[in-house]
N, C-alpha and C positions, 0 to 999 in steps of 0.2 A: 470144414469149409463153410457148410451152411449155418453155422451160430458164431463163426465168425463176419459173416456178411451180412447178418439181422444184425450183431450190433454195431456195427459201420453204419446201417440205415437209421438204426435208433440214436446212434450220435449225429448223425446230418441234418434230423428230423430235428432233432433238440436242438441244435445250433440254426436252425431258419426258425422254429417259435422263438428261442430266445431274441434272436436280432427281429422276428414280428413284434414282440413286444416291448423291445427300446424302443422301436422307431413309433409303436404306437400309443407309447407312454407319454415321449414327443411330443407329437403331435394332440392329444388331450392337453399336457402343459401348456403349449401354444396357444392350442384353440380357447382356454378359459383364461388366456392372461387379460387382465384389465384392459391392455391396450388394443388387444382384439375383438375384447365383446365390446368396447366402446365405438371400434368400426364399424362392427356388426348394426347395433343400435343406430347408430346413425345414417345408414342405409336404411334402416327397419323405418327409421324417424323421416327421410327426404318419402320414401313410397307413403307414409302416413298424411304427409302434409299436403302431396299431391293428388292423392285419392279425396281427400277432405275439401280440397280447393275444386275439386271436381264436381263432386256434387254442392257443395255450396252454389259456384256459379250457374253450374245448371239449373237449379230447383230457381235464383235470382233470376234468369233468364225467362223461366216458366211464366212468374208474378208478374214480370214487366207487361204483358202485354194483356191482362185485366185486372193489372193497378189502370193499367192508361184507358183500358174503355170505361171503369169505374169513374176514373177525374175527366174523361171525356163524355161522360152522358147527357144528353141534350145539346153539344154541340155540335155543328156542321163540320163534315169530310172536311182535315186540311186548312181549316178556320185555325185562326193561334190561337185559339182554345183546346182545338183538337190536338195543336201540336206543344202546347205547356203541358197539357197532360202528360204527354211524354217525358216528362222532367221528374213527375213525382215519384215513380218509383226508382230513379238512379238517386234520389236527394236522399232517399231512407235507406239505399243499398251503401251508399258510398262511407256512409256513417257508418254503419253496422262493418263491414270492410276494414275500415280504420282501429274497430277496435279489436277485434277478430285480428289482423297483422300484429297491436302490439301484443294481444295475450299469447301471439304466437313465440314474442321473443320471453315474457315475463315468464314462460309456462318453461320455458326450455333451463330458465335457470333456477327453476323451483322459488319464484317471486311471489306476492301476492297483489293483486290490482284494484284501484281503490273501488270501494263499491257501486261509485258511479258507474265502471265500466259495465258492470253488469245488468244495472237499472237502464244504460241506453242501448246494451245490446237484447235485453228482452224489450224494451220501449220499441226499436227501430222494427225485431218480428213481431210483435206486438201489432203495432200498423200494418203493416207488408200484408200479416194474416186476416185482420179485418179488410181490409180494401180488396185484398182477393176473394173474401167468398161474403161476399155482402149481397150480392146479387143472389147466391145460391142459398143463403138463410133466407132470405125478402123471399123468396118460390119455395123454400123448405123443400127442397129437391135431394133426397138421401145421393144419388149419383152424384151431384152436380157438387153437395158442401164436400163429399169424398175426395172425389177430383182436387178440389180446390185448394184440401186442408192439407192434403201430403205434401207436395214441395215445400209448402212453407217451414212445417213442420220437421221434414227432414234438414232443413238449414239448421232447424231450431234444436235438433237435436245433435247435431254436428258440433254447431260451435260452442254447446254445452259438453261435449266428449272430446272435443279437439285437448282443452286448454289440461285435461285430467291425464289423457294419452301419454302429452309430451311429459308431464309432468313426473309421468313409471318410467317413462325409458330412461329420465334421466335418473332415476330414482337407481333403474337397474343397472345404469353403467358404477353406482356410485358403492351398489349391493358386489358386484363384481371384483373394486378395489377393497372393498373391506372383507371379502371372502378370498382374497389371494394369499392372505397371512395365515397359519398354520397354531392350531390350539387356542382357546378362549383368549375371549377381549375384555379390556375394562369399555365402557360409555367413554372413557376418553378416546380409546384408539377408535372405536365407531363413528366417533366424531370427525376425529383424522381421518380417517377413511374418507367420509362423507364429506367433507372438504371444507368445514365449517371451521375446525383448528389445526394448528399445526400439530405433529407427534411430537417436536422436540422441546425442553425447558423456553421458556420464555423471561425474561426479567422485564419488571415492570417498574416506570419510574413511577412512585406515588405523590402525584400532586397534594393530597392534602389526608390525611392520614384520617380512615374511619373506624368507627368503633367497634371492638371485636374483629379486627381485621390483623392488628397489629400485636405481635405479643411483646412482654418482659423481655429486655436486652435483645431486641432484635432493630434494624438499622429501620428506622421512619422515614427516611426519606426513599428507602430501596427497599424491595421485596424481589427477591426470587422463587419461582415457581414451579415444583418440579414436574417432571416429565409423566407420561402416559403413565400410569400403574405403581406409580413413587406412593408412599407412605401405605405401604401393605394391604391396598385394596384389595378387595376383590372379584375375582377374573369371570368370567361370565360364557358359557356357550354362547356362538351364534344365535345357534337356534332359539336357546331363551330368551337371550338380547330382543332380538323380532317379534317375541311373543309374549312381553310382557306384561302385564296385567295394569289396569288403569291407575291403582293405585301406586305401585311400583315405577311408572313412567314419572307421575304427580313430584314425588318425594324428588327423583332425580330434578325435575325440570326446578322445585324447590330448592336445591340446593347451587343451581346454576344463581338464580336469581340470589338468593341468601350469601352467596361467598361476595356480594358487592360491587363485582369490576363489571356486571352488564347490567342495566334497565332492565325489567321485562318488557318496555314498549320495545328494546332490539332485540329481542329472544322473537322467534317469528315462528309461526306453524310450521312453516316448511323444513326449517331447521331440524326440529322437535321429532318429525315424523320422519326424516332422514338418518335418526338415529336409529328409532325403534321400527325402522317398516311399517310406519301409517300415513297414513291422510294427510297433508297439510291440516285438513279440517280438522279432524283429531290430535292432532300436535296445535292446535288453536284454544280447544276446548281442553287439553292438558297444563296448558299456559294459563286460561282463565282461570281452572279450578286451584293452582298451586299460589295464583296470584291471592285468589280468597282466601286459603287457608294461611296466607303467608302474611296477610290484612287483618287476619284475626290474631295472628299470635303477635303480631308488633301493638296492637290494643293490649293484650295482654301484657307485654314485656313495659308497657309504659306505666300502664295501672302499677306492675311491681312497684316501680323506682317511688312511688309515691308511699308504702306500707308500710308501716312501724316497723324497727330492727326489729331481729328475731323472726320477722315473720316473713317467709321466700316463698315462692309457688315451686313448682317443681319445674326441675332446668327444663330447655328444649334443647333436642340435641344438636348440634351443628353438622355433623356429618350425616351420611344417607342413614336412612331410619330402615326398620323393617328389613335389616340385611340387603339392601338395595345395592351394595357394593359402590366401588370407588367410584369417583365423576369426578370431570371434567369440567372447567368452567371456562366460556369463551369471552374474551377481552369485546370489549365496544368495539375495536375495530378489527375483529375475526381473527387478531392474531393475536391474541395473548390467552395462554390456557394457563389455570391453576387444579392441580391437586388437589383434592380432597379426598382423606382418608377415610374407610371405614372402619 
């Protein structure tokens, strides 16, 4: 009786962990699908925006009122001197505001802002910080420059942290869709992921046919392109993908520019660093460096054509060097990707 009633409890027991663990295998699939951490994020992203707008205004708030007795000194209570003063620190906040609002959108799509914007939002703290503690250098008052120099400062370090913030979360909604797929990537489906190409073949009409581009018996005026992982690349862990070495990122970002259909002026940091989990900044300085070395082999490639027959330099390769694996090349207008094999 009693070892038939232990295992009756050990089958009931096995049948509530097993349906614990459907329902919480569910529920993990759920919770890490794209469209959910993208929720996530985006909640994560409105409390960021509002915390930031918080002390922004606040720390502006602070300034206003010894910007205005700074531009008010030596005038009379209430004189329209007293009361222009009043004007000068909303003239340097409202600027600084404007550009602070657009980096809030540029940042959210992984854009870059020209670098004026940056020159007038340190220019605009720049002033705000002088005219607040001018008084308190002029007395050399340890209290008094301390006081003075934190609110400014924390704007100043805000809207230098704002524009990088949004820039991870979109970064992570984008890490989310590219880690929802199952077993290694090539650089093209990271790409796809990350929203810059599409996954599927593309055909391109060629306007005007360039060199090295087009091979023997193939149609000049048409090229088709294959899809993510075509021409026997190869496949990449996540993990590596993200952790690739400067050199390795270089070659790739070389071979985007080198297949023809994109400028490097439309190859952008943000792109760059959206593949491999970096920086816009370092996807900027991986563009530069692939551009030099990309400057020096076309000096070279031109010197050849000029050298007596018989005598050739040694080829450069056309696909990824250094076992860099397959890539991806994105079309000038983010929808055309080509193949390239390793």
């Amino acid at each position: 009786m009693w070892p038939r009633k232990s295992a009756q409890s050990l089958q009931e027991r096995a049948t509530v962990l097993a349906a614990e663990a459907e329902h919480s295998a569910k529920v993990r699939e759920l919770s890490t699908h794209p469209d959910v951490v993208a929720l996530q994020v985006e909640r994560v992203r409105g409390q960021v925006n509002r915390l930031m707008w918080t002390g922004i205004v606040l720390g502006m708030a602070f300034c206003m009122t010894n910007v205005q007795e700074f531009g008010a000194e030596g005038a009379e209570e209430w004189s329209p001197g007293w009361w222009a003063a009043w004007l000068l620190d909303p003239m340097v906040s409202l600027v600084l505001i404007a550009v602070v609002l657009a980096e809030q959108t540029t940042s959210r799509w992984q854009l870059a802002t020209p670098v004026w914007a940056r020159r007038a939002r340190w220019a605009t703290l720049g002033a705000t910080y002088a005219m607040n503690t001018w008084k308190a250098w002029g007395a050399l008052d340890p209290g008094q420059i301390l006081l003075h120099s934190v609110p400014p400062l924390v704007v100043f370090v805000a809207t230098e942290a704002a524009p990088e913030l949004r820039d991870r979360l979109t970064a992570a909604v984008k890490a989310a869709a590219a880690d929802s797929g199952d077993g290694p990537v090539t650089v093209a489906e990271a790409a796809a992921a990350a929203g810059i190409a599409p996954a599927a073949a593309t055909v391109v009409e060629a306007a005007e046919p360039q060199a090295g581009t087009v091979h023997e018996g193939s149609d000049a005026g048409t090229r088709v392109l294959p899809a993510d992982g075509a021409g026997g690349g190869t496949r990449w862990e996540r993990e590596d993908l993200l952790s690739a070495e400067r050199e390795v990122r270089v070659e790739q970002v070389k071979d985007l520019i080198r297949g023809g259909l994109i400028p490097s002026v439309e190859l952008t940091g943000s792109q760059v660093g959206a593949i491999f989990g970096q920086s816009p900044r370092t996807g900027r300085r991986d563009i530069e460096d692939a551009e030099r070395e990309l400057g020096m082999a076309q000096n070279e490639s031109s010197d050849a054509q000029h050298r007596p027959a018989g005598m050739s330099p040694d080829s450069e390769h056309d696909s990824s060097s250094g076992g860099a694996g397959a890539l991806v090349l994105v079309g000038p207008d983010r929808g055309v990707t080509l193949g390239v094999g390793a």
